[in-house]
C-alpha positions in Angstrom: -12.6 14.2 -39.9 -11.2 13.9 -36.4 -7.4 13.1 -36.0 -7.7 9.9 -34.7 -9.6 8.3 -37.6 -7.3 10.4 -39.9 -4.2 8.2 -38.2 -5.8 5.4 -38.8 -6.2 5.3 -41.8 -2.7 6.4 -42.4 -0.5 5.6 -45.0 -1.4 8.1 -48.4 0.8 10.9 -47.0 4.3 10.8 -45.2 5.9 11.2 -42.0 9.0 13.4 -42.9 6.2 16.0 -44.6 4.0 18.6 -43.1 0.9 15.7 -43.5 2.6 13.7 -41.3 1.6 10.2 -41.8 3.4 7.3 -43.2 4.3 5.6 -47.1 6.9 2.8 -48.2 6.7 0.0 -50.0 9.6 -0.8 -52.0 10.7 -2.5 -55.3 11.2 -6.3 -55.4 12.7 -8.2 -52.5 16.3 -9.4 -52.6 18.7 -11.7 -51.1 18.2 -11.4 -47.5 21.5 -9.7 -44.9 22.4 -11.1 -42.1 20.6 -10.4 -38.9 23.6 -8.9 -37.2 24.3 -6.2 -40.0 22.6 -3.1 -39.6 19.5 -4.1 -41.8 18.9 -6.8 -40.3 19.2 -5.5 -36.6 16.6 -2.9 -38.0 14.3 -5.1 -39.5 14.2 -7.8 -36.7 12.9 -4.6 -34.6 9.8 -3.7 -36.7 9.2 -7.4 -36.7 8.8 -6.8 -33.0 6.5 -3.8 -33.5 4.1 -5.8 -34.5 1.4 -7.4 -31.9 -0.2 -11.0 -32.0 -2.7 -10.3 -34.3 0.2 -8.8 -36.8 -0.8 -5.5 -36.6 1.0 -2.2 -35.4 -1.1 -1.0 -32.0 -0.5 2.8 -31.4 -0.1 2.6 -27.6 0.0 6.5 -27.3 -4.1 7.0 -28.6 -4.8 3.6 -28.5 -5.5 1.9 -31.8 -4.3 -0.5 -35.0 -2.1 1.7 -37.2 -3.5 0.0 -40.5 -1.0 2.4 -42.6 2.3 1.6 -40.6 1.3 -1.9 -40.4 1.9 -2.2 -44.4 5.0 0.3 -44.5 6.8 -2.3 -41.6 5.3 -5.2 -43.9 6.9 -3.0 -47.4 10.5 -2.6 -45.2 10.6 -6.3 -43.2 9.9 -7.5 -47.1 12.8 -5.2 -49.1 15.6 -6.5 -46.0 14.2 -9.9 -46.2 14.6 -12.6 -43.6 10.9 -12.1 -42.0 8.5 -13.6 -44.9 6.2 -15.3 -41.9 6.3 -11.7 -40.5 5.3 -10.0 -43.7 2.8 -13.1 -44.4 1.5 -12.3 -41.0 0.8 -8.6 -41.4 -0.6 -9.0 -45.0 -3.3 -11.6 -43.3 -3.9 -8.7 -40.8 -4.7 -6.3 -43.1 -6.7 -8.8 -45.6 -9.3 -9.0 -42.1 -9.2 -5.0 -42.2 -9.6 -3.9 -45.4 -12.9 -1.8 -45.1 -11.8 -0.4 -41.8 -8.2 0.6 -43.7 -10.1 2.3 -46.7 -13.3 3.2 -46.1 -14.7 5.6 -43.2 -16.9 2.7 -41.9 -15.6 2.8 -38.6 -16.6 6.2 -37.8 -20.4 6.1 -39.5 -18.7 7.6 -43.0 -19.3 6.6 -46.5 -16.1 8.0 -47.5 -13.5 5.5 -49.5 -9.7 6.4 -49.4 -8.2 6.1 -53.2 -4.6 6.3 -51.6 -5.3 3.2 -49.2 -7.1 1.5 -52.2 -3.7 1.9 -54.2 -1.5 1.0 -51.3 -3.4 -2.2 -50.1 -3.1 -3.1 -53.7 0.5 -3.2 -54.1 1.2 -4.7 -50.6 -0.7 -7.8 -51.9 0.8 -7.9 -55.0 4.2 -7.3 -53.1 3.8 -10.0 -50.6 2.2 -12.7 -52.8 -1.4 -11.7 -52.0 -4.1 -12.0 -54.5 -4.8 -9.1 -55.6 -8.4 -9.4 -56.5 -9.4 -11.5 -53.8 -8.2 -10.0 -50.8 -10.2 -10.2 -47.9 -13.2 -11.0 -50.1 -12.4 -7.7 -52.3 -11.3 -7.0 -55.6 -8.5 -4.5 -54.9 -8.2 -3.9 -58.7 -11.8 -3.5 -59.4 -11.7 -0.8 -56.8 -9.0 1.0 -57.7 -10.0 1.2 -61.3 -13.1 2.9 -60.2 -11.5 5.6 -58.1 -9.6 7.1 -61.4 -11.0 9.4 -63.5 -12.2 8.6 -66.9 -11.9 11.7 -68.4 -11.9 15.9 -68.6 -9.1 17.6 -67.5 -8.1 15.5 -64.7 -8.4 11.9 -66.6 -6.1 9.7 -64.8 -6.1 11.2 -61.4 -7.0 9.2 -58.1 -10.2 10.6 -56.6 -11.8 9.6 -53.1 -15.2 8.9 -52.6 -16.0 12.0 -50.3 -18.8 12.1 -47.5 -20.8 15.1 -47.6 -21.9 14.4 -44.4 -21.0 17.9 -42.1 -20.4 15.1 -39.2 -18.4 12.3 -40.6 -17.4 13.4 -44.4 -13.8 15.3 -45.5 -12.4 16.5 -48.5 -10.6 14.5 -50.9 -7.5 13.4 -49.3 -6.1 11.8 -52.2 -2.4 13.2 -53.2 0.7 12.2 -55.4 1.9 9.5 -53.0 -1.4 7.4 -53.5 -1.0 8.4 -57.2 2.4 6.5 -57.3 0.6 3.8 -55.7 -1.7 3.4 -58.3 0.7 3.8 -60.9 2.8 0.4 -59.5 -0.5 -1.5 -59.4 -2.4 -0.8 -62.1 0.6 -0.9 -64.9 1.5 -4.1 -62.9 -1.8 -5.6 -63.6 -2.2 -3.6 -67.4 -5.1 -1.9 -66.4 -6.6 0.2 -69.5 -6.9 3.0 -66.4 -2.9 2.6 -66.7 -1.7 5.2 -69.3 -4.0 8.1 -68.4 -2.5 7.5 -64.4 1.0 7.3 -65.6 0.3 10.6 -67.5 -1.5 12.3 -64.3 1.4 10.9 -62.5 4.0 13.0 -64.1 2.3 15.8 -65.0 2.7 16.3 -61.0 6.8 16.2 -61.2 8.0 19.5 -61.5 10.5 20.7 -64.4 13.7 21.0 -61.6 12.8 16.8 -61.2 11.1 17.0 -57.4 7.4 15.8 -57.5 4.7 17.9 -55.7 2.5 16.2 -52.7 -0.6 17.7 -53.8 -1.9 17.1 -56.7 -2.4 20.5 -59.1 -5.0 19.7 -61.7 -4.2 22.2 -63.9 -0.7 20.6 -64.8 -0.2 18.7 -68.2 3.1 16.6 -69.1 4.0 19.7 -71.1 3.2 22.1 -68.3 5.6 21.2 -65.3 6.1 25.1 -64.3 5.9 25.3 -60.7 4.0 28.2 -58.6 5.2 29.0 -55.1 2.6 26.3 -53.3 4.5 23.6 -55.6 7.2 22.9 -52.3 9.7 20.5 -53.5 9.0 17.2 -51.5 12.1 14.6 -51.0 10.3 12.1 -49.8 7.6 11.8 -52.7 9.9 12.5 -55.3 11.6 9.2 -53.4 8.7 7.4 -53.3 8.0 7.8 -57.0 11.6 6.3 -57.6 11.9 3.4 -55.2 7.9 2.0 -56.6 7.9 2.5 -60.0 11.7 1.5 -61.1 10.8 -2.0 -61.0 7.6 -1.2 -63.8 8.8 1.5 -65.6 10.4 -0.8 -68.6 8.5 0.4 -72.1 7.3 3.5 -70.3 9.8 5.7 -71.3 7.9 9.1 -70.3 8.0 7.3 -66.8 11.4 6.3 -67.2 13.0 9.7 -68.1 10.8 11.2 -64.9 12.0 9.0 -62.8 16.1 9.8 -64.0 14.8 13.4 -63.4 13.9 12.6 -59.6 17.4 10.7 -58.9 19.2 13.7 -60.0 17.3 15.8 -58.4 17.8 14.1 -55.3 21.1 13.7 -55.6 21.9 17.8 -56.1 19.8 17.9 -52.8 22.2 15.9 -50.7 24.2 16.9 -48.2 28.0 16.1 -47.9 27.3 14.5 -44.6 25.1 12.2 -46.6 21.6 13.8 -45.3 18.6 14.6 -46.7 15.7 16.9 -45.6 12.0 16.8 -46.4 9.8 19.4 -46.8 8.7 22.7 -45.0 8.8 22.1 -41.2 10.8 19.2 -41.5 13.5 20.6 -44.1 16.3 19.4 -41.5 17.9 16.1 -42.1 15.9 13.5 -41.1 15.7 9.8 -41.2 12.9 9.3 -42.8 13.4 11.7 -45.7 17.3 10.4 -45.8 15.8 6.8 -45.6 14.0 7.3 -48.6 16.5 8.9 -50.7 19.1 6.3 -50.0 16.3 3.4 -50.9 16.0 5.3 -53.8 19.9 5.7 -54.9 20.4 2.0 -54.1 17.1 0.9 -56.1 18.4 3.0 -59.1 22.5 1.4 -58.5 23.8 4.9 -57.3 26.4 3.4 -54.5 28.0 6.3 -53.4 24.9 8.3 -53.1 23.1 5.3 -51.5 26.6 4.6 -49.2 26.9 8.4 -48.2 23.0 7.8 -46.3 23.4 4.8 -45.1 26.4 6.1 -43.1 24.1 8.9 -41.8 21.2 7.0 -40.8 23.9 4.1 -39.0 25.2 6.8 -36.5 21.6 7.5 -35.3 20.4 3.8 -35.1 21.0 2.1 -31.9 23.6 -0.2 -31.6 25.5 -2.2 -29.2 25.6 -3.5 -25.6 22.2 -1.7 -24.9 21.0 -4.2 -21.6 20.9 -2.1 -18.5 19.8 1.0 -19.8 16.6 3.1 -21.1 17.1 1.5 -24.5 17.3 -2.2 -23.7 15.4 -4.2 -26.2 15.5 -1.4 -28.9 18.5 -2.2 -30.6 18.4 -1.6 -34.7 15.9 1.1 -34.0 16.9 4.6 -36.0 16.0 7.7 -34.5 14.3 10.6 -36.8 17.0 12.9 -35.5 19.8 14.1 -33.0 17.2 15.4 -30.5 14.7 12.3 -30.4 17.9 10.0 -30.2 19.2 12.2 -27.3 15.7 12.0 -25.6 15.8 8.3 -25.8 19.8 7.8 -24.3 18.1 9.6 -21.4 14.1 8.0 -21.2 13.8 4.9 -23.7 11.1 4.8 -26.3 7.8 5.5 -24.6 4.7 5.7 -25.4 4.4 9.3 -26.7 7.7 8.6 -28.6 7.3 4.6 -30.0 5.1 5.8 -33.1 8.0 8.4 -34.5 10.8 5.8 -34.2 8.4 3.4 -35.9 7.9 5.2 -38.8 11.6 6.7 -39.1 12.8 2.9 -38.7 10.2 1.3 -41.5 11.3 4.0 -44.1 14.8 4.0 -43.0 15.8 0.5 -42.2 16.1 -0.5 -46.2 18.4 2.1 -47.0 20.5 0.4 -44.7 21.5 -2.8 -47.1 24.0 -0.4 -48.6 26.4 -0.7 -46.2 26.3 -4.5 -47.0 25.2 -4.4 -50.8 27.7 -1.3 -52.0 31.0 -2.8 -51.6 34.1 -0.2 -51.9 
């Protein structure tokens, strides 16, 4: 499929990877912060990201971002303080859902399993109905994109176009796999157990969970070949959505203490964390994600030690007068984008990286409020 309707549909695979797309969505909503603290600067700017229908519009190729329009809805929801801003998006998305998981747009049968699994838990999230969003049955759906049995029982599948024109291959990975985990165990679907088990079969024996999914894996067979790269911000993921359901899962519960102490070897002194392959360089979306993840699982300092990182490259202050007025409580992905911006503003080519860096970033942010010395 083309890149365009690959974007679109975006949301099964992850900005600070080599896939490049987008993720979040968050464990249960707390206590709101205060605008003025860094959270809530951050989150009252992806409120403003959104347009007057309550979606995200990429400006740069011209089209609804369906995928960041439920990671701004996951991060607005975990800072709190926006619930008609998060009600808003989640009515957006209930009028897109084909158009979100399914290649009808484009002339393609195809059906996204990831999407399916993410559209789930954002109505589950944000007080949706789960099997009657939009006029669909997101847990009917999902049910039917797992495999019933053979070797990969319990894995997500796609429903893959053949077509030479419009079809793909299927797209589904890990991060729609931890999806499907929150969902399904959150609704006790009998499609639970066998995804939980597929689930962390995928986590490596060092704690880091793969992207893609390798088939061959069992729960007793985490060894790890060299295309196994150790991904921070799925092994993040897996920790900041499946805390909250984990209780009387205890194969779930000891994989996820696995992935916090994995992360938390992988930390820099300076509080940092990198992703993946080109973008093993601290980031803020892979440090965003790792400090949601230490705060979800109580781990202060950790949690502390990025929100301090991601703070220094958020934008701050007396900003009228300059390229950046109107952006403040953005976060920048790194030194050079936030650099680029002191000099240009956010532009167009530019708007969709500090979106994403901002909607997996912003949350981590309620440590510096939340962990008190």
């Amino acid at each position: 499929m083309s890149t365009i309707p690959s974007l679109r549909r975006a949301g099964t695979a992850l900005v600070a990877s080599a896939l490049a797309t987008s993720l979040v969505a968050g464990g249960s909503p707390a206590q709101a912060v205060s605008s003025s603290s860094p959270a809530g600067h951050g989150a009252t700017w992806l409120a403003a990201q959104l347009n007057a229908h309550g979606l995200i519009h990429n400006g740069q190729f011209h089209f609804d971002d369906y995928g960041l329009t439920v990671d701004t809805a996951f991060a607005l929801d975990a800072i709190g303080g926006h619930k008609k801003d998060v009600v808003r998006a989640r009515k957006a998305m209930s009028n897109h859902v084909d158009s979100y998981t399914t290649g009808v747009d484009f002339g393609s049968t195809a059906e996204f399993a990831g999407a399916d699994a993410k559209l789930l838990v954002l109505a589950q999230q944000t007080g949706g109905s789960a099997r009657h969003f939009g006029g669909t049955n997101l847990v009917s759906r999902l049910n039917h994109r797992v495999i019933g049995s053979g070797p990969s029982q319990g894995r997500i599948q796609d429903v893959v176009d053949p077509s030479p024109t419009t079809g793909g291959p299927d797209s589904a990975n890990v991060v729609g796999q931890i999806f499907a985990t929150r969902g399904l165990l959150k609704v006790d679907s009998r499609k639970a157990p066998s995804v939980v088990k597929f689930l962390v079969a995928q986590q490596c024996a060092q704690g880091f969970f793969r992207l893609n999914f390798n088939a061959d894996k069992t729960a007793a067979d985490q060894s790890c070949g060299k295309g196994d790269a150790a991904d921070t911000d799925v092994t993040a993921l897996a920790v900041i959505e499946l805390a909250t359901v984990a209780k009387g899962h205890p194969q779930l519960n000891g994989a996820l203490g696995d992935a916090t102490r994995w992360l938390k070897r992988h930390q820099k002194a300076n509080g940092s964390l990198g992703g993946s392959g080109p973008t093993s360089a601290a980031n803020a979306n892979s440090t965003g994600l790792a400090g949601w993840a230490f705060l979800t699982e109580g781990l202060c300092g950790a949690a502390s030690d990025a929100a301090g990182w991601l703070s220094d490259r958020q934008l701050t202050g007396h900003l009228a007068g300059t390229p950046l007025a109107g952006e403040r409580g953005a976060i920048g992905y790194d030194n050079a984008t936030l650099t680029a911006a002191k000099k240009d503003g956010i532009v167009r080519e530019t708007r969709d990286k500090w979106r994403r860096a901002t909607s997996q970033a912003a949350p981590a942010l309620l440590a510096l409020s939340r962990c008190t010395p």
